[in-house]
PDB file with one MODEL, atoms N, CA, C and O in Angstrom:
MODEL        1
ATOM      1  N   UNK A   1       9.999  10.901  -7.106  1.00  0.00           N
ATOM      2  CA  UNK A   1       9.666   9.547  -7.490  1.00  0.00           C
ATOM      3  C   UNK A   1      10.913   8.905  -8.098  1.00  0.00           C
ATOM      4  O   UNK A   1      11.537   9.420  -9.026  1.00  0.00           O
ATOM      5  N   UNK A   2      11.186   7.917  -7.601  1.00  0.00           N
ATOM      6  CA  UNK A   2      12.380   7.161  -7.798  1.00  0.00           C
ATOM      7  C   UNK A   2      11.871   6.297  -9.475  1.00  0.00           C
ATOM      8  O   UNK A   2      10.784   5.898  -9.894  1.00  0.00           O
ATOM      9  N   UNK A   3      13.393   6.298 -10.104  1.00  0.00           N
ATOM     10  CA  UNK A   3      13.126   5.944 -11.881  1.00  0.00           C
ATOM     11  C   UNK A   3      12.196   4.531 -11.847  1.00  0.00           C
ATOM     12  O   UNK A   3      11.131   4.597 -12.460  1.00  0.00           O
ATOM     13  N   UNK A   4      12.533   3.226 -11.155  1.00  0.00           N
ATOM     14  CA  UNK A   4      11.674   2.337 -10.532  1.00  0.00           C
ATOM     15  C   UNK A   4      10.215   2.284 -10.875  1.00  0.00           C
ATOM     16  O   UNK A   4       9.649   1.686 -11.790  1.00  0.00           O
ATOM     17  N   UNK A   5       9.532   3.385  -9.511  1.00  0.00           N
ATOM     18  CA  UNK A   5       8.490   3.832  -9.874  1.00  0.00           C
ATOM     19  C   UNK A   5       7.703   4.434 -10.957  1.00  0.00           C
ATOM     20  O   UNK A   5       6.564   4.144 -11.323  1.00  0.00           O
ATOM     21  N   UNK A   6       8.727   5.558 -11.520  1.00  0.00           N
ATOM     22  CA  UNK A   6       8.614   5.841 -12.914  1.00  0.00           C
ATOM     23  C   UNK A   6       7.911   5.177 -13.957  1.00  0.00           C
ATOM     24  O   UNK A   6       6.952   5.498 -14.659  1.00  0.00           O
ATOM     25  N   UNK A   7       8.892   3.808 -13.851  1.00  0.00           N
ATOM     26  CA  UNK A   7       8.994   2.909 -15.269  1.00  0.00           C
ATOM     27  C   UNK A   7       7.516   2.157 -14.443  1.00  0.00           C
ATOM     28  O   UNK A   7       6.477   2.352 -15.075  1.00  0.00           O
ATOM     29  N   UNK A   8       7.417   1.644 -13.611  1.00  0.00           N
ATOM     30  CA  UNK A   8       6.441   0.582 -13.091  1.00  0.00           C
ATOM     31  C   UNK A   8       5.053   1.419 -13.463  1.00  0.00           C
ATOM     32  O   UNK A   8       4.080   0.887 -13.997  1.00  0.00           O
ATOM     33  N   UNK A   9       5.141   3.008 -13.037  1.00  0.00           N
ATOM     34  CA  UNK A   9       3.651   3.589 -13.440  1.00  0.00           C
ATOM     35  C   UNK A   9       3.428   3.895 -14.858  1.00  0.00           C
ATOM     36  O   UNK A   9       2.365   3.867 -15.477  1.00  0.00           O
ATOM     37  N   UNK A  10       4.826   4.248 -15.347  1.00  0.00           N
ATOM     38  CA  UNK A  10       4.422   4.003 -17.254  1.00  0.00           C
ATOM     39  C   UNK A  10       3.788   2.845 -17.439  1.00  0.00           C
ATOM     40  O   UNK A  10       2.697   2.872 -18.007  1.00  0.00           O
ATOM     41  N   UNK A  11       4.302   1.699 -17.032  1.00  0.00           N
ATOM     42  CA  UNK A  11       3.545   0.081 -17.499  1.00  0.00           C
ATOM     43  C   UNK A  11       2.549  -0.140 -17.467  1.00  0.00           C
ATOM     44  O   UNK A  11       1.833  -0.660 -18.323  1.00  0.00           O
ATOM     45  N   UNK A  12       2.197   0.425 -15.893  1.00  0.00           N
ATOM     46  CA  UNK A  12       0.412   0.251 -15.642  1.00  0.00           C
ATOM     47  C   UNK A  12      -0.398   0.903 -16.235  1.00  0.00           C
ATOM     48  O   UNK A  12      -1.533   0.500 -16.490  1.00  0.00           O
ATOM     49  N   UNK A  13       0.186   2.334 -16.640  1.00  0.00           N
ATOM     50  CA  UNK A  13      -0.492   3.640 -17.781  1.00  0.00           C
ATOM     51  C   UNK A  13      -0.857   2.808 -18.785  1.00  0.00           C
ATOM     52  O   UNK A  13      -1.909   2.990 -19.397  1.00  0.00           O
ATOM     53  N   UNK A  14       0.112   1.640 -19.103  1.00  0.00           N
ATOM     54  CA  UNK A  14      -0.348   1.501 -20.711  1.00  0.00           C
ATOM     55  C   UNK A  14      -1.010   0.110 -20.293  1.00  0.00           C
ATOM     56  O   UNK A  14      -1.559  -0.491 -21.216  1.00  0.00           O
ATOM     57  N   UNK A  15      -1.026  -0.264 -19.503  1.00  0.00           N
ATOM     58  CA  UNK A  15      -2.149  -1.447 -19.176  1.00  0.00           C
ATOM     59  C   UNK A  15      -3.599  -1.227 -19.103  1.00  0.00           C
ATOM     60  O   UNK A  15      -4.414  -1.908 -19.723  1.00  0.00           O
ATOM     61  N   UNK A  16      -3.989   0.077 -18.059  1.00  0.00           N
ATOM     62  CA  UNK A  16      -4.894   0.137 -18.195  1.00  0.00           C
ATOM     63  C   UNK A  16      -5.351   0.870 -19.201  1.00  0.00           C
ATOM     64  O   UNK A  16      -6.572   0.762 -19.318  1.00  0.00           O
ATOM     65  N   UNK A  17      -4.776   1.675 -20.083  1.00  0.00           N
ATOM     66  CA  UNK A  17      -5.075   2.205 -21.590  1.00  0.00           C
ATOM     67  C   UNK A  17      -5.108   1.154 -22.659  1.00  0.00           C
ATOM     68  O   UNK A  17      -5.408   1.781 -23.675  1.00  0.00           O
ATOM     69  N   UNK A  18      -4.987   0.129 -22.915  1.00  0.00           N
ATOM     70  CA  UNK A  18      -5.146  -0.781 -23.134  1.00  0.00           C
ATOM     71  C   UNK A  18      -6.614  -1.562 -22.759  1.00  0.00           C
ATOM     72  O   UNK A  18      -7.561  -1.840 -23.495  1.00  0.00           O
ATOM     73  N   UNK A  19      -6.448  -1.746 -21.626  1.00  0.00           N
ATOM     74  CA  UNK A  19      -8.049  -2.157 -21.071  1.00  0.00           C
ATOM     75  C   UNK A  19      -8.950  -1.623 -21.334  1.00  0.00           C
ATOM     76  O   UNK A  19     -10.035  -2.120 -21.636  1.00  0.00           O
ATOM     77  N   UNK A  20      -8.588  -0.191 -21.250  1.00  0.00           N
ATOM     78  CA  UNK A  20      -9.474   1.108 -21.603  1.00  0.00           C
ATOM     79  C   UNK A  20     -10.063   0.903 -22.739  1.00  0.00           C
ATOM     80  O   UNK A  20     -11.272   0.852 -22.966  1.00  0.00           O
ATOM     81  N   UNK A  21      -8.896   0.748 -23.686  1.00  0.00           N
ATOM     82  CA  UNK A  21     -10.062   0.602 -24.847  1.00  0.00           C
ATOM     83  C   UNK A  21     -10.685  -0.526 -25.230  1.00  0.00           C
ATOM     84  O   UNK A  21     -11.844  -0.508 -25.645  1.00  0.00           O
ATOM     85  N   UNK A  22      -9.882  -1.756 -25.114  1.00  0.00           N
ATOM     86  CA  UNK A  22     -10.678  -2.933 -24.806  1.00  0.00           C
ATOM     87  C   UNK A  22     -11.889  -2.984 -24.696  1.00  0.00           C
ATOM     88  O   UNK A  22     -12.671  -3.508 -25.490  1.00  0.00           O
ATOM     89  N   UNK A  23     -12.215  -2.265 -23.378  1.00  0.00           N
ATOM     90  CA  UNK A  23     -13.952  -2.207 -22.507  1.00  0.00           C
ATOM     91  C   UNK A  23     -14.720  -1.670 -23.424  1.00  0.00           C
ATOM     92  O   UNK A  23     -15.827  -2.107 -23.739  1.00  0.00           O
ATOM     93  N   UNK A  24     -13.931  -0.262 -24.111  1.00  0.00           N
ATOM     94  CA  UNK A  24     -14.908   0.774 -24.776  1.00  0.00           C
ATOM     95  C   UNK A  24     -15.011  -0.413 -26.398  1.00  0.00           C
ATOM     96  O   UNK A  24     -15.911  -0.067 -27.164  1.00  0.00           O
ATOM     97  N   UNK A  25     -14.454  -1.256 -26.710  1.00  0.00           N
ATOM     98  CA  UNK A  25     -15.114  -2.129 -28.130  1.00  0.00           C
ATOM     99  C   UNK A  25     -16.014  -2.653 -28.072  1.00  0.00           C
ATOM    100  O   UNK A  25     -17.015  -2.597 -28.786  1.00  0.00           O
ATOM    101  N   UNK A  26     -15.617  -3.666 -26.579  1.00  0.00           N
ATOM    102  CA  UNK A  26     -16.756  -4.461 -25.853  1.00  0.00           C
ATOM    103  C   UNK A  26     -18.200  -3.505 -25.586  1.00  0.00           C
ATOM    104  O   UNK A  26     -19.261  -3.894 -26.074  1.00  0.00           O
ATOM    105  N   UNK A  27     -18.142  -2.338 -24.841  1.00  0.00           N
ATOM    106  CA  UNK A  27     -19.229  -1.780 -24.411  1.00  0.00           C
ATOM    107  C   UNK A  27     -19.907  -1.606 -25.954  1.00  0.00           C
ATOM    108  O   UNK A  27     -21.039  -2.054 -26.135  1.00  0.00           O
ATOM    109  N   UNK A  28     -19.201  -0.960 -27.029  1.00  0.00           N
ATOM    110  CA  UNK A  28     -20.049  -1.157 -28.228  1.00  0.00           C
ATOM    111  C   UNK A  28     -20.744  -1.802 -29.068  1.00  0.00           C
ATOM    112  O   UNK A  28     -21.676  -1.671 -29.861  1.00  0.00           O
ATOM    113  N   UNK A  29     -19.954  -2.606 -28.627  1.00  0.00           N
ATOM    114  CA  UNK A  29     -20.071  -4.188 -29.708  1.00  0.00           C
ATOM    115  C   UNK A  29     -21.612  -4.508 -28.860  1.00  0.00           C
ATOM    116  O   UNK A  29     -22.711  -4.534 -29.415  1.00  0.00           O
ATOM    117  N   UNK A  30     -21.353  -4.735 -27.397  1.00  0.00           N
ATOM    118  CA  UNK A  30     -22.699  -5.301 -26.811  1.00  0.00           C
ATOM    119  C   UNK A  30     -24.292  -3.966 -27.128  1.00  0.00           C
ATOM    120  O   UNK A  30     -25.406  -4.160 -27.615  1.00  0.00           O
ATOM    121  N   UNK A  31     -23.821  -3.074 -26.732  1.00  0.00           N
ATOM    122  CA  UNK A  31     -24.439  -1.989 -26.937  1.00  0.00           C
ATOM    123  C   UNK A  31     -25.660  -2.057 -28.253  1.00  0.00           C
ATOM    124  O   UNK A  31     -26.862  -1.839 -28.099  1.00  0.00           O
ATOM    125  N   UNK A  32     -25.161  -2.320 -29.194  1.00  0.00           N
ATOM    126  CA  UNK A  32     -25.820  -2.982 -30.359  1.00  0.00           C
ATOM    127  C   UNK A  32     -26.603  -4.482 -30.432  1.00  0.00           C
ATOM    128  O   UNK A  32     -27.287  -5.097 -31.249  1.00  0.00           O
ATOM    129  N   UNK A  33     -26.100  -4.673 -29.134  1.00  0.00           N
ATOM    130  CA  UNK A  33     -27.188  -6.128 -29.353  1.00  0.00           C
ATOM    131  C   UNK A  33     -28.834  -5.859 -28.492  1.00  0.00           C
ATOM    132  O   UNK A  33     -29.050  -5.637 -27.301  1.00  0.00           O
ATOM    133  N   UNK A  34     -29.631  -5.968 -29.460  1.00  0.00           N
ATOM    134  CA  UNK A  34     -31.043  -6.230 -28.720  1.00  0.00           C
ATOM    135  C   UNK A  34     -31.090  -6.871 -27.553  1.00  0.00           C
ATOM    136  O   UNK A  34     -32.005  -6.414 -26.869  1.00  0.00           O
ATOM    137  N   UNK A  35     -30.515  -7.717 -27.033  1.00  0.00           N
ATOM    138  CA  UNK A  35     -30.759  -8.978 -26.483  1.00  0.00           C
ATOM    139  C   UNK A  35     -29.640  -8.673 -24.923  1.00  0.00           C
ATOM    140  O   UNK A  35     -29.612  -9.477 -23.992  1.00  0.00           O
ATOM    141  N   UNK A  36     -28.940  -7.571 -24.945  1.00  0.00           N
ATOM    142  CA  UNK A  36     -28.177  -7.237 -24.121  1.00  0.00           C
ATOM    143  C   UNK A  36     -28.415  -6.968 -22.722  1.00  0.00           C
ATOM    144  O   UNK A  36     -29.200  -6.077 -22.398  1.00  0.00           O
ATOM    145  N   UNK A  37     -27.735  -7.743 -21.773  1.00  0.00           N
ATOM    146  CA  UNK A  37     -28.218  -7.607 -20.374  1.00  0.00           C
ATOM    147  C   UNK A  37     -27.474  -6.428 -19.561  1.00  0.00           C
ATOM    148  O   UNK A  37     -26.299  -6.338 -19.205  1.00  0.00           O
ATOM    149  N   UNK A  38     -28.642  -5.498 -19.380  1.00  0.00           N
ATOM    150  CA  UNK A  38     -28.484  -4.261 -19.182  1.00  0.00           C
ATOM    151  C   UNK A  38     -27.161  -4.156 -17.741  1.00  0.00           C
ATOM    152  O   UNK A  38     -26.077  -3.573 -17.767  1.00  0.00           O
ATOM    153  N   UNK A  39     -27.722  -4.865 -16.739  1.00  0.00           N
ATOM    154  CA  UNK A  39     -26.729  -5.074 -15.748  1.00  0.00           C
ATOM    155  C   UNK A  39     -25.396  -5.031 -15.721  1.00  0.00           C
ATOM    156  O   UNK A  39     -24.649  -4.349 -15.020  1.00  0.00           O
ATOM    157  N   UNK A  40     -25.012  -6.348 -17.101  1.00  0.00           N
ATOM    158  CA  UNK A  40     -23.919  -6.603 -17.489  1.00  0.00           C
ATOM    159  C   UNK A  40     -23.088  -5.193 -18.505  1.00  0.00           C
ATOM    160  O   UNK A  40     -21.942  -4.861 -18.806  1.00  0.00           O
ATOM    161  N   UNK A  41     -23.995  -4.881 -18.660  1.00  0.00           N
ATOM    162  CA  UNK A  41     -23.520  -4.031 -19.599  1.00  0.00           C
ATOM    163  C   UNK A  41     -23.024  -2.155 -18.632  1.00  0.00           C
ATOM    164  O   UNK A  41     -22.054  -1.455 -18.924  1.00  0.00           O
ATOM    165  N   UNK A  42     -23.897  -1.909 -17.723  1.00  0.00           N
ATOM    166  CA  UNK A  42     -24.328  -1.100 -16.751  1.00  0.00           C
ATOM    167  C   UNK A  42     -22.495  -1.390 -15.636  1.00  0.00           C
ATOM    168  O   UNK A  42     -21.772  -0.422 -15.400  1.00  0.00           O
ATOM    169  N   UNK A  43     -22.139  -2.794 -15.164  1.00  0.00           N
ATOM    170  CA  UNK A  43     -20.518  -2.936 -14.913  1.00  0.00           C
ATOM    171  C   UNK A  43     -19.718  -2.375 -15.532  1.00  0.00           C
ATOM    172  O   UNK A  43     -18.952  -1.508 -15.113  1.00  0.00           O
ATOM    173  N   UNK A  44     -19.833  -2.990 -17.094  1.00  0.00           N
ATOM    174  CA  UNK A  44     -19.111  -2.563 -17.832  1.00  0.00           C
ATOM    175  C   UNK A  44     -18.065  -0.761 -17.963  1.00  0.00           C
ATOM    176  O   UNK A  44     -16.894  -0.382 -17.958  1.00  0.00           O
ATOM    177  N   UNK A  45     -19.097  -0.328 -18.039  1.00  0.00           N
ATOM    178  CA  UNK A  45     -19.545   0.978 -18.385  1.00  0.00           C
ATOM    179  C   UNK A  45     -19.047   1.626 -16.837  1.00  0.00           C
ATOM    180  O   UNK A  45     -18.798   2.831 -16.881  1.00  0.00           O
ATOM    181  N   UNK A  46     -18.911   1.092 -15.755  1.00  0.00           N
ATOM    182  CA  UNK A  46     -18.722   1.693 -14.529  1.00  0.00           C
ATOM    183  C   UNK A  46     -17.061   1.373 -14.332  1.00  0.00           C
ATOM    184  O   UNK A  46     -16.270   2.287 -14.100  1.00  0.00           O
ATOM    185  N   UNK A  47     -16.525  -0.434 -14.488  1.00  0.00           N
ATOM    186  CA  UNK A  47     -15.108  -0.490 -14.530  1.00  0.00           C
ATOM    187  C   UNK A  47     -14.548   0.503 -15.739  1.00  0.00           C
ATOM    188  O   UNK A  47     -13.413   0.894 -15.469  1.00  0.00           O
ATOM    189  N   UNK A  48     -15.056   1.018 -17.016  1.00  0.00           N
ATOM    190  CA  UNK A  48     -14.239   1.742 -17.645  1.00  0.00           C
ATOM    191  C   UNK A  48     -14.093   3.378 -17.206  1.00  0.00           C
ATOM    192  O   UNK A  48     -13.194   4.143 -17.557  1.00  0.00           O
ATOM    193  N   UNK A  49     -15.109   3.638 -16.439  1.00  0.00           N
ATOM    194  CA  UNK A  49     -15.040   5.105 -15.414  1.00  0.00           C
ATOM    195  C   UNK A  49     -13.673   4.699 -14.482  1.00  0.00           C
ATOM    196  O   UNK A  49     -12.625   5.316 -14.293  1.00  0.00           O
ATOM    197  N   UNK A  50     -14.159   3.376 -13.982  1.00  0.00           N
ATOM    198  CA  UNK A  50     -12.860   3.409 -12.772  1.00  0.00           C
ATOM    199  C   UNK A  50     -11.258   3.812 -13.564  1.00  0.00           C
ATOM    200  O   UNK A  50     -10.399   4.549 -13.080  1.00  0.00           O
ATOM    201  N   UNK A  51     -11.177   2.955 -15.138  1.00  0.00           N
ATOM    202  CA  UNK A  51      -9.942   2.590 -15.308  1.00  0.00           C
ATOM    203  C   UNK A  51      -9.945   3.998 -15.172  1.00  0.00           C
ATOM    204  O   UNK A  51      -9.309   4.511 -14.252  1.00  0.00           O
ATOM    205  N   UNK A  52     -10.834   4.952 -16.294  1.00  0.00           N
ATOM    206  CA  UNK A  52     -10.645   6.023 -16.755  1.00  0.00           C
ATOM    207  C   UNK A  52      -9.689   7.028 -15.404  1.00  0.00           C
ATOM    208  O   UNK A  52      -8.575   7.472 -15.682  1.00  0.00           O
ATOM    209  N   UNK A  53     -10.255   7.241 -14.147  1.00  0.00           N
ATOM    210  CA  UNK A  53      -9.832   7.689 -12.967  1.00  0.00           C
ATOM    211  C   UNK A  53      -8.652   6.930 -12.727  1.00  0.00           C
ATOM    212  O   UNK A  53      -7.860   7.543 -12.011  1.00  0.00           O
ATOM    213  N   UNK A  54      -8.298   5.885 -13.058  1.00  0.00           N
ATOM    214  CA  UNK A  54      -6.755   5.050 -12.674  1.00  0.00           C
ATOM    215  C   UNK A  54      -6.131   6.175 -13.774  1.00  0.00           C
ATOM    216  O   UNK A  54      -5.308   7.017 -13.413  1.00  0.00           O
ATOM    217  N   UNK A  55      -6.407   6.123 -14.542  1.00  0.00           N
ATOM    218  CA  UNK A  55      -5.889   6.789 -15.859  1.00  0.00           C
ATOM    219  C   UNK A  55      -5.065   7.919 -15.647  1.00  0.00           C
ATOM    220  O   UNK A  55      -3.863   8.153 -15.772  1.00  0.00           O
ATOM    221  N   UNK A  56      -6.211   8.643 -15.236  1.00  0.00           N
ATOM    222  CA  UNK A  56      -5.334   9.947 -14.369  1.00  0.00           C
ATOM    223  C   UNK A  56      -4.876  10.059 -13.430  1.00  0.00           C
ATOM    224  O   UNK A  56      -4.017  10.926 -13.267  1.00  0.00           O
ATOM    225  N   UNK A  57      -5.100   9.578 -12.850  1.00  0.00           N
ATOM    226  CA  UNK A  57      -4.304   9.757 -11.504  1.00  0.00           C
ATOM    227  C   UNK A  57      -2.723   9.304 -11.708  1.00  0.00           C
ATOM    228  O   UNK A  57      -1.743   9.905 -11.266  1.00  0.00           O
ATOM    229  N   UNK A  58      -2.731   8.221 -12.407  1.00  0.00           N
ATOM    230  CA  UNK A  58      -1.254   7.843 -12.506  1.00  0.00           C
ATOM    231  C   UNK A  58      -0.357   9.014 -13.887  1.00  0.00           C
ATOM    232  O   UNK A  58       0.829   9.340 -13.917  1.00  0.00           O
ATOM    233  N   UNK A  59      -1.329   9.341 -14.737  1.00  0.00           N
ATOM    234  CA  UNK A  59      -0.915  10.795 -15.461  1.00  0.00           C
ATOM    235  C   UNK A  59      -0.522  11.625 -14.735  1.00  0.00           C
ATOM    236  O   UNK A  59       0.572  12.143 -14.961  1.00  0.00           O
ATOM    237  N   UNK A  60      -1.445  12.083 -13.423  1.00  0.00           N
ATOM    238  CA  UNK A  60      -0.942  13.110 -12.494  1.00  0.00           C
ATOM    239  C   UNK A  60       0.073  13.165 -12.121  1.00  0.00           C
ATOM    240  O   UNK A  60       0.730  14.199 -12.001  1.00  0.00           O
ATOM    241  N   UNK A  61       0.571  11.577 -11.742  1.00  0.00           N
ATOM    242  CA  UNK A  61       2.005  11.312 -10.702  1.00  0.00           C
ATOM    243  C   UNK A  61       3.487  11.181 -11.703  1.00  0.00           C
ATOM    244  O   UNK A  61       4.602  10.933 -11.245  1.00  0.00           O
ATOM    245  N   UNK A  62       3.232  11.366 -12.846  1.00  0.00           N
ATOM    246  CA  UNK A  62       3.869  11.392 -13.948  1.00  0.00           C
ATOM    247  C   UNK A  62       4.430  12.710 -14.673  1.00  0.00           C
ATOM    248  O   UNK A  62       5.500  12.730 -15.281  1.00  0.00           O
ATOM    249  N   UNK A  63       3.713  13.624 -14.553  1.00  0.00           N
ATOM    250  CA  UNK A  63       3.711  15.022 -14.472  1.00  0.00           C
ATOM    251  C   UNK A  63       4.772  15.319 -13.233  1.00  0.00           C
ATOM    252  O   UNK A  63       4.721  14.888 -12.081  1.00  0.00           O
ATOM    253  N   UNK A  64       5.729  16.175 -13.830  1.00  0.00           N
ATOM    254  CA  UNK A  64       6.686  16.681 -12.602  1.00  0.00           C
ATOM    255  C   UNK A  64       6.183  17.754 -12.441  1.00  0.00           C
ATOM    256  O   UNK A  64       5.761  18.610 -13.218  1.00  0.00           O
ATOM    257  N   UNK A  65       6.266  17.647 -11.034  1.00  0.00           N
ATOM    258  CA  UNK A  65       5.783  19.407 -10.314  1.00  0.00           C
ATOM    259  C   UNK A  65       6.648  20.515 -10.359  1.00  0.00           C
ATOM    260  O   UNK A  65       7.739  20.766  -9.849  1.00  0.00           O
ATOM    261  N   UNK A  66       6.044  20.979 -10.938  1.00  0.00           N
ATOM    262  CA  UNK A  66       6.241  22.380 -11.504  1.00  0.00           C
ATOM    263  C   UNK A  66       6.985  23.442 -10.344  1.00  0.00           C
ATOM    264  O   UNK A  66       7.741  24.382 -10.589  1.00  0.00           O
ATOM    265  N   UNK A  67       6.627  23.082  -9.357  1.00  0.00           N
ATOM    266  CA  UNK A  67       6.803  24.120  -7.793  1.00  0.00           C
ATOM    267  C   UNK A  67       8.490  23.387  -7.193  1.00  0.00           C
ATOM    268  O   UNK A  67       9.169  23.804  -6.255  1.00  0.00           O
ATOM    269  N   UNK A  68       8.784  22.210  -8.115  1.00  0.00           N
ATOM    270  CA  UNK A  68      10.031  21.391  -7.663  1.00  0.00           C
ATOM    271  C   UNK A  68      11.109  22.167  -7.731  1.00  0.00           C
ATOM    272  O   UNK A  68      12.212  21.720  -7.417  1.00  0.00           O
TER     273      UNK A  68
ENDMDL
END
């Protein structure tokens, strides 16, 4: 992986770790409301699985292989 790439997948690491937790305040914050629309809340809870899987995967590609 060229340094480029490197630096561009650190950025996005901390973008979507960032978002990451973002979602997870939001998912709480709503979580506590009586009045909460389950649907909305049910997205929520599914884009922070996705980031979570962005998460790693770009951890993975960040990790030098060991077999190199």
């Amino acid at each position: 992986m060229e340094t480029n790439d490197i630096e561009h997948c650190k950025h996005r690491l901390v973008e979507l770790q960032v978002e990451h937790r973002d979602l997870d305040d939001v998912i709480a914050r709503l979580a506590k409301d009586p009045l909460i629309d389950e649907l909305e809340l049910k997205r929520l809870k599914k884009r922070k699985l996705m980031l979570k899987d962005m998460i790693a995967h770009l951890e993975s590609k960040l990790i030098p292989d060991l077999n190199a």
